[in-house]
KEPATOR-422090 format. One line per 2 residues: number of its first residue (from 1); their letters; for each residue x, y, z of N, C-alpha, C. Coordinates in pm, 1 decimal, always signed. Example, Ala and Ser with C-alpha at 12.3 -4.5 7.8 and 13.67 -1.06 7.14 Angstrom:
// residues 2
1) as) +1319.0/-569.0/+780.0/+1230.0/-450.0/+780.0/+1320.0/-330.0/+780.0; +1285.0/-225.0/+708.0/+1367.0/-106.0/+714.0/+1290.0/+3.0/+787.0
//
This chain:
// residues 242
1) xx) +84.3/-118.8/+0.0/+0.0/+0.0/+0.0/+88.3/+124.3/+0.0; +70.3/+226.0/-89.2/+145.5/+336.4/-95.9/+79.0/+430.9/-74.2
3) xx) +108.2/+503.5/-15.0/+37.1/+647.2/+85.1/+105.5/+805.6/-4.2; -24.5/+851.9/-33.8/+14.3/+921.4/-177.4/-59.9/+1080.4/-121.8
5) xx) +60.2/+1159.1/-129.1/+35.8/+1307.9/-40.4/+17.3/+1353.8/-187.6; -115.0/+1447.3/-219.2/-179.1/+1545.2/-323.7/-166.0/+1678.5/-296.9
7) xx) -70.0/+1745.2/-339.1/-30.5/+1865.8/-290.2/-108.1/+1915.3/-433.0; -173.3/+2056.5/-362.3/-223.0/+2200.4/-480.1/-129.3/+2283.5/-496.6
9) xx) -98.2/+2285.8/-628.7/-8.7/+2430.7/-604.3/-52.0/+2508.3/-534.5; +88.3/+2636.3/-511.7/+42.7/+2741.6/-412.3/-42.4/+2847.4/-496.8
11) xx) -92.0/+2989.2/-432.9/-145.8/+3080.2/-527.1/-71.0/+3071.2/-616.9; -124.9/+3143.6/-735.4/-129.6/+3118.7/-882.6/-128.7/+3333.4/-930.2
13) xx) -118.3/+3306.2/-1027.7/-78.1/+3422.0/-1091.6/-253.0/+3479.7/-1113.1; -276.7/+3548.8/-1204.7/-387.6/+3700.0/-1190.4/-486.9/+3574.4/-1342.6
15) xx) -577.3/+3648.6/-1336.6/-667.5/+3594.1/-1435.1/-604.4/+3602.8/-1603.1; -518.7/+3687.3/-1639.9/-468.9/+3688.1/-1801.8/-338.7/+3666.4/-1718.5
17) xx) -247.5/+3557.5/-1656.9/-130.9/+3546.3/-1645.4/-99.3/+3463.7/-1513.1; -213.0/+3309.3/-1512.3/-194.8/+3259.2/-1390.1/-122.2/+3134.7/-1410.3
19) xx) -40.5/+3113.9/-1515.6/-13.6/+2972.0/-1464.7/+165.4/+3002.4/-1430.9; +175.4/+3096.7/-1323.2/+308.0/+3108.1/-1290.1/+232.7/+3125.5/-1127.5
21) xx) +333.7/+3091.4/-1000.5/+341.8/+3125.3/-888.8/+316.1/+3266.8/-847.6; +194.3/+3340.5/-748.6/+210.2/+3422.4/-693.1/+360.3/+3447.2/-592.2
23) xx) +386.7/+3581.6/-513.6/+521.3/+3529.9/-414.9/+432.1/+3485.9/-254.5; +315.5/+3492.6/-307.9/+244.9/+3462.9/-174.8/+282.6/+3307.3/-181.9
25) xx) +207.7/+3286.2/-340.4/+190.4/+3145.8/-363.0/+369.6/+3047.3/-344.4; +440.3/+3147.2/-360.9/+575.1/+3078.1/-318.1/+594.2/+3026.0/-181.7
27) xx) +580.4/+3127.1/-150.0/+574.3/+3151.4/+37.8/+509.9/+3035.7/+93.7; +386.7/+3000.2/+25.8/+296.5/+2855.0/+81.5/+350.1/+2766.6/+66.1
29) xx) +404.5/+2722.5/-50.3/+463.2/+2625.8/-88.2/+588.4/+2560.7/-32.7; +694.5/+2697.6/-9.1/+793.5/+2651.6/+105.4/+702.0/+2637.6/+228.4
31) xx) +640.9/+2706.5/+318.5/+584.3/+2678.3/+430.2/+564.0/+2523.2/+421.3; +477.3/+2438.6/+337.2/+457.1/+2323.0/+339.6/+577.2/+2252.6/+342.7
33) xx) +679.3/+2246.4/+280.4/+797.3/+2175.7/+253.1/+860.8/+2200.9/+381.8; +861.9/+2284.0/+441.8/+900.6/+2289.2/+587.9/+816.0/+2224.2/+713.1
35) xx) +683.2/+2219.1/+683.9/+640.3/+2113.6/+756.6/+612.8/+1986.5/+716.6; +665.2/+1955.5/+629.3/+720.3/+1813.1/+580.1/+810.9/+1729.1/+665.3
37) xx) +915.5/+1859.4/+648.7/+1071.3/+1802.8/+693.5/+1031.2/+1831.4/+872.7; +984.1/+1882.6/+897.1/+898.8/+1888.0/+1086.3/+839.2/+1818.3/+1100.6
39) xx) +765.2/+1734.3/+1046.7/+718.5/+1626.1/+1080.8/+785.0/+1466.1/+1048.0; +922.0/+1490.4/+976.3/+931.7/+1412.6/+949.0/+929.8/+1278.2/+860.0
41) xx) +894.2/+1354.5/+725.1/+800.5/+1272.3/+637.3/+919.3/+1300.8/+516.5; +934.3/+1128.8/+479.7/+1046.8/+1108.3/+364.1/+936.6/+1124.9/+231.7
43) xx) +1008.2/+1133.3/+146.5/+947.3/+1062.5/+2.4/+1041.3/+965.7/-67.5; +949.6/+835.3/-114.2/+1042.2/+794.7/-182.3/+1038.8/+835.9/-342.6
45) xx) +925.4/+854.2/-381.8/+926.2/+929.9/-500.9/+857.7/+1113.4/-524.3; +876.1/+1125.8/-607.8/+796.9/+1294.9/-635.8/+740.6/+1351.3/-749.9
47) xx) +625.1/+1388.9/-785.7/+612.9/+1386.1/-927.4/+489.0/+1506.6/-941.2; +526.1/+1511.5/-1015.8/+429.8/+1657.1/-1031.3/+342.6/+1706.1/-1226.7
49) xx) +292.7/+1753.8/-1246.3/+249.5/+1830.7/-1361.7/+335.4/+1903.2/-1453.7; +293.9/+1908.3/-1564.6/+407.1/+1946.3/-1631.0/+363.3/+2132.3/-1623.3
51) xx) +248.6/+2164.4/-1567.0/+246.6/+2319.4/-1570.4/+331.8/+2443.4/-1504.0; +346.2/+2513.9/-1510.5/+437.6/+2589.0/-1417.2/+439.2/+2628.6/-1291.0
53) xx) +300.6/+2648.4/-1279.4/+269.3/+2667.4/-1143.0/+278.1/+2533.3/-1025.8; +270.6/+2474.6/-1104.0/+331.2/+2322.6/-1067.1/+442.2/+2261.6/-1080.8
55) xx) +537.7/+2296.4/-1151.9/+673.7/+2289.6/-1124.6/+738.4/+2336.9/-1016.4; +665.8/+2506.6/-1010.2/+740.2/+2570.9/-921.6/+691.1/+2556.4/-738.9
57) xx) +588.0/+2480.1/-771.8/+557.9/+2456.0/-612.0/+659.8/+2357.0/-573.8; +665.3/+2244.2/-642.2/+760.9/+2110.5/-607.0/+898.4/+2173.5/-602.6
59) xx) +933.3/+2280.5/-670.1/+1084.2/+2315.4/-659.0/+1099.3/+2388.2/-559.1; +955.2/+2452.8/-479.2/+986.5/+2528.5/-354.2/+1005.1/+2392.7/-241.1
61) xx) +910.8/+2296.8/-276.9/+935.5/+2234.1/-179.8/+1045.5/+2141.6/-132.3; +1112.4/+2113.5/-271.8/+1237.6/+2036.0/-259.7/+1325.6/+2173.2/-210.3
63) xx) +1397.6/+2266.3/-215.6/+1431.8/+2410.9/-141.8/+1423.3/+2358.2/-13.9; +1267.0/+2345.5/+51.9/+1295.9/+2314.8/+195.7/+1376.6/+2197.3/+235.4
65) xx) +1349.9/+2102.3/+187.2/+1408.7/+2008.0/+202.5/+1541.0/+1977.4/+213.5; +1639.1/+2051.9/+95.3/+1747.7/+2099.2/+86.0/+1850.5/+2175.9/+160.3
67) xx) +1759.2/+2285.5/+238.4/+1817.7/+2368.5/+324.2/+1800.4/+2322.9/+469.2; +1704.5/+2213.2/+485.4/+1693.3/+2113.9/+574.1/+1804.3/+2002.9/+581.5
69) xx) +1894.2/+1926.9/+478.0/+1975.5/+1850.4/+445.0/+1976.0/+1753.8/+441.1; +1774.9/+1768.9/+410.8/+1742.7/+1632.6/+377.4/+1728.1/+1563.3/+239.3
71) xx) +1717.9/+1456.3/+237.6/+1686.2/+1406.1/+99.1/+1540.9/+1396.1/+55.3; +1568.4/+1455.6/-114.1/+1439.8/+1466.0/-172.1/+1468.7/+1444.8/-305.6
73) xx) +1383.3/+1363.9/-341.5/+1386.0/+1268.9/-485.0/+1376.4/+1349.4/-645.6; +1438.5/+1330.0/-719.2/+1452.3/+1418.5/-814.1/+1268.0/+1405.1/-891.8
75) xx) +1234.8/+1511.1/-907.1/+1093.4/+1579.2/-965.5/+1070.8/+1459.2/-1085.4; +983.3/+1407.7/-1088.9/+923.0/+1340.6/-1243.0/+828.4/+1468.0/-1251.7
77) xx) +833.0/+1468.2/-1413.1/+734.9/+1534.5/-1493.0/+590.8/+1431.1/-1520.8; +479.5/+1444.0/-1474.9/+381.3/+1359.3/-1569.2/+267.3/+1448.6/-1622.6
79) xx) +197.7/+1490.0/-1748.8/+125.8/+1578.7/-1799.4/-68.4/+1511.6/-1763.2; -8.7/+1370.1/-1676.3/-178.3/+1307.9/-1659.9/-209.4/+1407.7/-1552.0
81) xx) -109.2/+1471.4/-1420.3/-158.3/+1534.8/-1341.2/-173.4/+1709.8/-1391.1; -183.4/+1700.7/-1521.9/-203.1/+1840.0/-1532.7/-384.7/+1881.3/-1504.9
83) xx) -369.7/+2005.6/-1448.3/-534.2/+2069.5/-1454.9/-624.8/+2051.4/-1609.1; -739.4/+2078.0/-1626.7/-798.2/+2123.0/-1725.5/-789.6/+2219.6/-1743.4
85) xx) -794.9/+2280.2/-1887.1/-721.8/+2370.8/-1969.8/-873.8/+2507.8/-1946.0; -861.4/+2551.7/-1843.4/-995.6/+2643.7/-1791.7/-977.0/+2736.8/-1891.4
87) xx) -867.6/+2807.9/-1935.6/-856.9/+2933.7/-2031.7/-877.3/+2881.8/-2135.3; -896.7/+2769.5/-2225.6/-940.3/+2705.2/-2380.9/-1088.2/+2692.4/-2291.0
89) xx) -1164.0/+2612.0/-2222.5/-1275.0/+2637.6/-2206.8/-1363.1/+2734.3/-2189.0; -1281.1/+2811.1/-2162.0/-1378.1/+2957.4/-2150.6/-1344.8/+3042.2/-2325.8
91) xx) -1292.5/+3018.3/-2386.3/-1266.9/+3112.9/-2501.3/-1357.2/+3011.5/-2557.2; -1411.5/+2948.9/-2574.4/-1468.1/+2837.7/-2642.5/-1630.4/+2885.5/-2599.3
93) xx) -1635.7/+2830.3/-2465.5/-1786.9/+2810.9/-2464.7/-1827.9/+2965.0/-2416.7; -1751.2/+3046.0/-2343.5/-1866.9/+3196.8/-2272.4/-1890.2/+3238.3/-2422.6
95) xx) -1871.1/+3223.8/-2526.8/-1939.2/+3356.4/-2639.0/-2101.3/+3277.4/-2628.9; -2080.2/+3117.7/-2647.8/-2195.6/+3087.5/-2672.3/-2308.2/+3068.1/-2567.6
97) xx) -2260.0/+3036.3/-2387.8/-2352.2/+3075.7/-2312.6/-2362.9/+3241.4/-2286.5; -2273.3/+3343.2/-2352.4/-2315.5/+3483.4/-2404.5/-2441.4/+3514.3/-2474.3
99) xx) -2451.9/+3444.6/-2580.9/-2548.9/+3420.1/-2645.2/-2709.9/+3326.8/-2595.8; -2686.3/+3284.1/-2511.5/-2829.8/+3184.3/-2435.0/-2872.7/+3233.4/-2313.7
101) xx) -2748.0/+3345.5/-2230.1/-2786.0/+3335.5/-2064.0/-2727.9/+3478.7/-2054.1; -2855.7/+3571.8/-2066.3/-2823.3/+3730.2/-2060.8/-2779.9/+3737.3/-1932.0
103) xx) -2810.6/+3703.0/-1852.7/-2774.9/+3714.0/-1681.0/-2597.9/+3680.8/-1687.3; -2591.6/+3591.1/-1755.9/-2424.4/+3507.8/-1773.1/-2353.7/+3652.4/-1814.7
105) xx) -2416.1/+3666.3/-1936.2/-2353.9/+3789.8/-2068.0/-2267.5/+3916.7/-1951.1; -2364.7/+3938.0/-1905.0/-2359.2/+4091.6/-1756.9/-2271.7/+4026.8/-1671.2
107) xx) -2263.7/+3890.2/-1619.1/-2132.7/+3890.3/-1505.9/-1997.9/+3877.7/-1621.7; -2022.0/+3795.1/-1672.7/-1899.8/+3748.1/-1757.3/-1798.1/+3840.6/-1779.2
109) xx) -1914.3/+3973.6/-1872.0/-1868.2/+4113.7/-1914.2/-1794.1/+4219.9/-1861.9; -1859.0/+4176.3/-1687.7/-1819.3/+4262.2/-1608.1/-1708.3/+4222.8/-1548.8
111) xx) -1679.1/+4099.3/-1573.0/-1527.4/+4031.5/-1505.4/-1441.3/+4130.6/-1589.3; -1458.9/+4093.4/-1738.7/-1346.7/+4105.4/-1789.7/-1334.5/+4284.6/-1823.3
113) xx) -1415.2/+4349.2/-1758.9/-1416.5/+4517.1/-1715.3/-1346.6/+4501.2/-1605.7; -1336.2/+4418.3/-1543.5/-1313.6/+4465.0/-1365.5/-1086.2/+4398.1/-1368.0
115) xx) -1080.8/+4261.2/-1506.1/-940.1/+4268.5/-1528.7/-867.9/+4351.8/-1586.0; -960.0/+4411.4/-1652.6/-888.5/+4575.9/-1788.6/-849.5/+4637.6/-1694.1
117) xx) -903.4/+4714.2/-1582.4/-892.8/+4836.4/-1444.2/-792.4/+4745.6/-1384.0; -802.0/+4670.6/-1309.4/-706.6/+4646.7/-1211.5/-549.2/+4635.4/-1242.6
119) xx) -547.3/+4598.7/-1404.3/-389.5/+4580.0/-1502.8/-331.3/+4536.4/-1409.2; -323.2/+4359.6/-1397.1/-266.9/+4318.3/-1308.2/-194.3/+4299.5/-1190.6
121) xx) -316.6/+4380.9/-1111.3/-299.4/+4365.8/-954.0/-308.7/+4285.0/-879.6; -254.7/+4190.3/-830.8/-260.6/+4041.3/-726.4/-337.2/+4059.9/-676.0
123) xx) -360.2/+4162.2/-619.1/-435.9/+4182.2/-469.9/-611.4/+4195.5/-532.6; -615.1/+4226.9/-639.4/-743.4/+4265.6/-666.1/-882.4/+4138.3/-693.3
125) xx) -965.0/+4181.6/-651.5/-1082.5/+4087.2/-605.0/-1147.5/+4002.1/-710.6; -1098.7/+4028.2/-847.8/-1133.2/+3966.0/-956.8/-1076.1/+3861.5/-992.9
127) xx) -950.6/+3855.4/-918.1/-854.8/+3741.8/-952.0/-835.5/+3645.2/-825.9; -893.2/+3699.6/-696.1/-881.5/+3594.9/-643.5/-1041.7/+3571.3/-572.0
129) xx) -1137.0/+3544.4/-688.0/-1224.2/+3489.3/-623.0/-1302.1/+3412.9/-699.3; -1359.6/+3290.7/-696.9/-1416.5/+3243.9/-835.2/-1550.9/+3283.3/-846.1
131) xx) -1635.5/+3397.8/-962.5/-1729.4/+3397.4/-1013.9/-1864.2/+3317.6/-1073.1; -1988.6/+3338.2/-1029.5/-2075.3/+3271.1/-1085.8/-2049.1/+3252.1/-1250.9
133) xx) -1999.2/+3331.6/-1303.9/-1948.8/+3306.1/-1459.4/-1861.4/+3225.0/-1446.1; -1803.6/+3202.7/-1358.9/-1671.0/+3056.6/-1398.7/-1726.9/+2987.7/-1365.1
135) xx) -1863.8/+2950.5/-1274.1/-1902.1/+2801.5/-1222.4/-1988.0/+2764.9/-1354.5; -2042.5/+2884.0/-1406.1/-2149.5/+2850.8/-1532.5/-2074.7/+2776.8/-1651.5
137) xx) -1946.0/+2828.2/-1711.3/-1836.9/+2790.4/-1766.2/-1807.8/+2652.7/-1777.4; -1808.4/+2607.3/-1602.9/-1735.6/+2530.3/-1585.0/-1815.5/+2379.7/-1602.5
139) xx) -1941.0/+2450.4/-1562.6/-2037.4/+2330.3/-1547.4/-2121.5/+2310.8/-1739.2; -2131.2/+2394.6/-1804.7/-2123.4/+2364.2/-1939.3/-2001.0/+2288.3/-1996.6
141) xx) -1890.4/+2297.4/-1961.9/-1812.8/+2135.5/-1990.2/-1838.8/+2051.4/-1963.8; -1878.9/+2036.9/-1790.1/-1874.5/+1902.9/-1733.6/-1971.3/+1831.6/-1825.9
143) xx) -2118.8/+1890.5/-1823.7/-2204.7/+1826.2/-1889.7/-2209.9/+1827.0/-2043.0; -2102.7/+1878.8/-2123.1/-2102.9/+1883.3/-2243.0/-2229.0/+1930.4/-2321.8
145) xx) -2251.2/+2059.1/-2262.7/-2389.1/+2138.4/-2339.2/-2360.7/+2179.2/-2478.8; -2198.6/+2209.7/-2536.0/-2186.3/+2263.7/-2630.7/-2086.3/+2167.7/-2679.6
147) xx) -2040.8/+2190.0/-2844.0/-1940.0/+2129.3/-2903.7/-1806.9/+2239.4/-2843.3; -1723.2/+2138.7/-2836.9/-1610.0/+2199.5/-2769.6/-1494.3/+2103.5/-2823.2
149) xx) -1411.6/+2168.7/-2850.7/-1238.8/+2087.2/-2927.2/-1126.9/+2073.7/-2835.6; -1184.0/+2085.9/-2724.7/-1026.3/+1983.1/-2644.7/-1089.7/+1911.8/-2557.0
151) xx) -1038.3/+1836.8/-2474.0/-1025.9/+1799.6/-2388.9/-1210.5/+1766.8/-2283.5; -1258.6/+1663.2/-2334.4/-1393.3/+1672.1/-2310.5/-1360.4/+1651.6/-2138.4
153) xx) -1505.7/+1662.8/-2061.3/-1445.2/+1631.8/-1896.6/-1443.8/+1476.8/-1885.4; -1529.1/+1374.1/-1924.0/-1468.0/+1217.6/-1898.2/-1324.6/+1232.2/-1911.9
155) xx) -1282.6/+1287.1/-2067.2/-1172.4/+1243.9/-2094.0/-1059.8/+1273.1/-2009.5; -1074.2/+1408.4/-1954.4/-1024.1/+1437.4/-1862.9/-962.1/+1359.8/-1740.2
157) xx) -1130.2/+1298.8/-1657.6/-1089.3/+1211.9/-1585.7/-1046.0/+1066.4/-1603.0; -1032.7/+1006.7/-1699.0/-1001.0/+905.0/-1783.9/-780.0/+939.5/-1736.8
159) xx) -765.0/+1103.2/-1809.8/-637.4/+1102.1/-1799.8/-612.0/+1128.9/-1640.4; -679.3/+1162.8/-1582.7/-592.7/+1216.8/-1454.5/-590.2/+1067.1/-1325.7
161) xx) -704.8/+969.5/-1389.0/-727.6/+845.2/-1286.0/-568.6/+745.2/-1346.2; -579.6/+753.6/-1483.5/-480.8/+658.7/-1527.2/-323.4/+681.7/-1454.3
163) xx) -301.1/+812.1/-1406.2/-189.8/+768.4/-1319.4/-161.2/+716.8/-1228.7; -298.6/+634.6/-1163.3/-309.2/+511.5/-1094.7/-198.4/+413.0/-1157.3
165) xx) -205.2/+362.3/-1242.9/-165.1/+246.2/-1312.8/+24.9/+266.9/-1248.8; +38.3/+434.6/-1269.9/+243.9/+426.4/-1324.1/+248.5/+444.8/-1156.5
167) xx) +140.5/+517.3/-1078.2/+200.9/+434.5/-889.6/+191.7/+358.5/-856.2; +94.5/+266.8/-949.4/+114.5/+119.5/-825.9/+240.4/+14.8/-916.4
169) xx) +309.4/+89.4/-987.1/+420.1/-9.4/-1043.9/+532.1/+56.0/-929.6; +487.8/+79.2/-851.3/+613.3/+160.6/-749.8/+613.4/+84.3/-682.4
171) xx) +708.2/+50.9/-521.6/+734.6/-48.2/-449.8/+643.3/-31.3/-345.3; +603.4/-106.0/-242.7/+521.8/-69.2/-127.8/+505.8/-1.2/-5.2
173) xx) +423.8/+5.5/+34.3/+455.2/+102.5/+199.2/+578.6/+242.6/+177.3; +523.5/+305.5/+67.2/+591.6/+404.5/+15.8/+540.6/+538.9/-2.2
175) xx) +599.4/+626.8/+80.7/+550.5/+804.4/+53.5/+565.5/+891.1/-58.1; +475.2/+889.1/-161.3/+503.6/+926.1/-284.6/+411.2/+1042.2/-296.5
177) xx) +501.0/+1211.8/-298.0/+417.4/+1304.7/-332.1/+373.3/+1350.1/-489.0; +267.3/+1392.7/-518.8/+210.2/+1450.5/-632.4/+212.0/+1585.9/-592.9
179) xx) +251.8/+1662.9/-661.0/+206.6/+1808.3/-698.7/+115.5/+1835.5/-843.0; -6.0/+1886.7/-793.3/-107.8/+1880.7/-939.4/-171.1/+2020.6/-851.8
181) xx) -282.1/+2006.1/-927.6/-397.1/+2126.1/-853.8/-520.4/+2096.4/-856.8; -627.1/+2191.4/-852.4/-722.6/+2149.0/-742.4/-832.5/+2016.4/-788.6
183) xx) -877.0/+2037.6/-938.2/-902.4/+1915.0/-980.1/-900.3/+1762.0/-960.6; -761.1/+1760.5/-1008.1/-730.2/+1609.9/-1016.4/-742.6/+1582.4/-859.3
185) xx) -675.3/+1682.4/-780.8/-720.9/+1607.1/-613.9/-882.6/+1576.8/-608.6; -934.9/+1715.2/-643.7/-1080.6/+1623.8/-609.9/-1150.0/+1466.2/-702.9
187) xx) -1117.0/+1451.6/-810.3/-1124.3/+1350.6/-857.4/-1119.5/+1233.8/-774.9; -951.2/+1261.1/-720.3/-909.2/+1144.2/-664.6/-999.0/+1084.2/-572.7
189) xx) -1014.5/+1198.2/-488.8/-1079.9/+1226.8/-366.4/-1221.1/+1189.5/-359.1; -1260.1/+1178.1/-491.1/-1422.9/+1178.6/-526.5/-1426.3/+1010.8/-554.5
191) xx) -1308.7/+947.9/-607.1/-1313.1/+803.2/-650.6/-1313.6/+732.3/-491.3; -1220.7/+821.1/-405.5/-1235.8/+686.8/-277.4/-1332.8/+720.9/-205.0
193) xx) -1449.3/+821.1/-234.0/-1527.9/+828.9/-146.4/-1655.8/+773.1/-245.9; -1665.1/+800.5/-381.5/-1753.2/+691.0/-463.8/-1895.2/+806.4/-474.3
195) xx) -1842.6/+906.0/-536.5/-1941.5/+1058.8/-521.7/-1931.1/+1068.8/-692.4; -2032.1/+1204.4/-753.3/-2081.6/+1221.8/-820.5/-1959.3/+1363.9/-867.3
197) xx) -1985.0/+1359.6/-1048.5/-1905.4/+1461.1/-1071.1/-1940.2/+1638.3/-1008.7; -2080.2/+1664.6/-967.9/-2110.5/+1783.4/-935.7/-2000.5/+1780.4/-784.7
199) xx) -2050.0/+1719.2/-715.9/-1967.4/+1715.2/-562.8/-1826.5/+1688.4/-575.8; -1791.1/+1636.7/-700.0/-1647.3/+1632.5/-657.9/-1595.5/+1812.9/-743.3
201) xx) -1656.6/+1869.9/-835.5/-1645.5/+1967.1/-837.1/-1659.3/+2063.0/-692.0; -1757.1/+2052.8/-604.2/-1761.1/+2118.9/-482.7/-1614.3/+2059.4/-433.5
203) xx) -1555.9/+1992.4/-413.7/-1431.9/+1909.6/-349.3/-1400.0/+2020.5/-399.0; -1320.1/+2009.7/-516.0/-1227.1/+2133.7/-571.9/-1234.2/+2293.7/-509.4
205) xx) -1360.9/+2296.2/-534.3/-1368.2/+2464.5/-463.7/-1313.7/+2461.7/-336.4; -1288.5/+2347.5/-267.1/-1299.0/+2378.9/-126.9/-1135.7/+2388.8/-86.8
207) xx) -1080.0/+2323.0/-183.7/-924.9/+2305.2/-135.7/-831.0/+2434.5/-151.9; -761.0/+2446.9/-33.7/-679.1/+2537.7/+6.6/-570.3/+2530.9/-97.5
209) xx) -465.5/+2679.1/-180.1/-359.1/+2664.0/-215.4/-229.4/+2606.1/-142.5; -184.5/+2519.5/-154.8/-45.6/+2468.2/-130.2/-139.8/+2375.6/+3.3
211) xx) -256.2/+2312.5/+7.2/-285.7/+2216.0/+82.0/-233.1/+2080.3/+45.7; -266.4/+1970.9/+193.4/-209.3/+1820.4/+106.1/-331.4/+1733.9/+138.9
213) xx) -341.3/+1659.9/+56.4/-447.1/+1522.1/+95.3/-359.3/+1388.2/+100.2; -386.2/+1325.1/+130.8/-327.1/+1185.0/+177.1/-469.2/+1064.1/+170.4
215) xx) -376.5/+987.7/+58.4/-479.3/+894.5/+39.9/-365.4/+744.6/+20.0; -473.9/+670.7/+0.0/-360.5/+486.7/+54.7/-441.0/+440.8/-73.6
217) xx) -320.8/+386.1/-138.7/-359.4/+285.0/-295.2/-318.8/+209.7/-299.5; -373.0/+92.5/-299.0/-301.9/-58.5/-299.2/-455.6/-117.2/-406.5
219) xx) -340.8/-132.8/-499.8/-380.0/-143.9/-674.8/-469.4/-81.1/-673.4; -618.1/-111.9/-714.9/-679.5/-15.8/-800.7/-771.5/+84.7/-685.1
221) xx) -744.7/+28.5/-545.6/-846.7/+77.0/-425.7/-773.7/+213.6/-393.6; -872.7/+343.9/-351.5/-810.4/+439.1/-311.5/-903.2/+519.1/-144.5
223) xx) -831.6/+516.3/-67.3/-908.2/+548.9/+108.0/-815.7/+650.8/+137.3; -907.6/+709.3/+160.8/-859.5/+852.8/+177.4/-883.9/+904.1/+330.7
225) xx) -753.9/+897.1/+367.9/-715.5/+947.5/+553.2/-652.1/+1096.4/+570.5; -686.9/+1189.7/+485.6/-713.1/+1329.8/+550.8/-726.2/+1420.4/+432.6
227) xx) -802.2/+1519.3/+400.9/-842.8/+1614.6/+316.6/-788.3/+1762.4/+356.7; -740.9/+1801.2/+245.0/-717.1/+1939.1/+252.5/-634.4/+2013.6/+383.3
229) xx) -594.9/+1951.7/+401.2/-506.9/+1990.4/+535.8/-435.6/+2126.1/+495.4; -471.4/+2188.2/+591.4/-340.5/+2360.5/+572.1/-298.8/+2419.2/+740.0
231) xx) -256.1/+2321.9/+801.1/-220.5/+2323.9/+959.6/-74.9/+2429.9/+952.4; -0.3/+2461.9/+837.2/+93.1/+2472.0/+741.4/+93.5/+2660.5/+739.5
233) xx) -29.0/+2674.2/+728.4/-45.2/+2790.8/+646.2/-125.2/+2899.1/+782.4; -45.2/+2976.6/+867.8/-76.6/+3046.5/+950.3/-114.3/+3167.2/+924.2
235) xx) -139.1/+3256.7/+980.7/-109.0/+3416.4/+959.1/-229.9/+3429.0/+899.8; -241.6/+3580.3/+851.6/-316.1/+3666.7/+834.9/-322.0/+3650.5/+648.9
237) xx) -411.3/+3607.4/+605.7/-384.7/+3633.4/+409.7/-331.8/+3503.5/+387.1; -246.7/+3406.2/+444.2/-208.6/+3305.4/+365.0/-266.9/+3178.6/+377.2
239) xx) -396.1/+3140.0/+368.9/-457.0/+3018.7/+306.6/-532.9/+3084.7/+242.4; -602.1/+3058.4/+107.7/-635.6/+3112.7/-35.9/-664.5/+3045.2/-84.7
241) xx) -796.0/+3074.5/-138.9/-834.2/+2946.7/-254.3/-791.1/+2955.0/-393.0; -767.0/+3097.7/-431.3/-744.0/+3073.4/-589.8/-625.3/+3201.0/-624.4
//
């Protein structure tokens, strides 16, 4: 049985420029890697997404580790734990729920008024909060209301479950972290609890940046012994959802 820590990247960059690390989102990311090495917790493997914001969390966290003088396993790249491609889904489907859901048309519109003004300010409220226009967005994929050219959502979860298969060719009773984001954790999270795609979408909303989940896979079974943990993330401003 291998005990498999699901780390979220940390904050994320502004709405036209997020798939790089906030320095908040840095800041989380070492914080975690430091209570790694405080508690004590090896890895024998490490593997992460091929996105950036996901590179750069695992490289903060190997940092702690490092300046700790401990050992930490060189990064695999795998592209199954990458997110869904939210910026191709939205250029795709908002013109056409633009066109069906005047109520949609007015928030949507007004997002992308409220990113023009702020010209990429971190701090500003448009970028870190998710909109009834992104849940509308989001949930016209899931259910495939429209024709859309990438990445349908089964297929999705089709790619993000199949990296089941390349951990359990790993050895046993083994601490193997993932760095992905908020998605694929809830997926995971949604398979060992045996839930529906709407709720495991609620999963997602709920998870903290630079949180970990911990779940136990021994072959195709997945039990999941703690969610979203951010014991990690103190202070004033630093746990964040988006």
């Amino acid at each position: 049985m291998s005990t498999i820590y699901l780390v979220r990247h940390g904050q994320a960059g502004t709405r036209d420029a997020y798939d790089s690390l906030s320095e908040l989102g840095k800041r989380q990311a070492r914080l975690l890697g430091e209570h790694f090495v405080s508690q004590g917790i090896h890895f024998a493997a490490v593997c992460c997404g091929e996105l950036s914001r996901q590179r750069q969390t695992a490289e903060q966290i190997r940092t702690a580790y490092s300046d700790a003088g401990a050992f930490f396993p060189s990064i695999e790249i795998d592209r199954g734990w990458n997110e869904f491609n939210l910026e191709q889904v939205s250029r795709e489907l908002a013109p056409l729920l633009c066109g069906q859901d005047a109520d949609f048309r007015r928030e949507y519109e007004e997002m992308l008024e409220q990113v023009q003004i702020t010209h990429g300010a971190h701090e500003a409220r448009v970028h870190r909060k998710w909109l009834p226009c992104d849940t509308k967005i989001v949930e016209a994929w899931v259910h495939g209301r429209f024709p859309y050219s990438g990445e349908t959502w089964n297929q999705f979860c089709e790619r993000v479950l199949a990296c089941r298969s390349r951990i359990n060719h790993r050895q046993r009773r083994e601490n193997i972290l993932v760095v992905t984001s908020a998605t694929p954790i809830a997926i995971w999270t949604g398979i060992s609890l045996q839930i529906s795609d709407e709720r495991v979408m609620r999963l997602a909303g709920a998870l903290f940046n630079a949180s970990y989940t911990i779940l136990r896979l021994r072959q195709e079974e997945l039990r999941l012994f703690t969610f979203n943990a951010a014991s990690h993330l103190s202070g004033i401003g630093v746990r964040t959802h988006r």
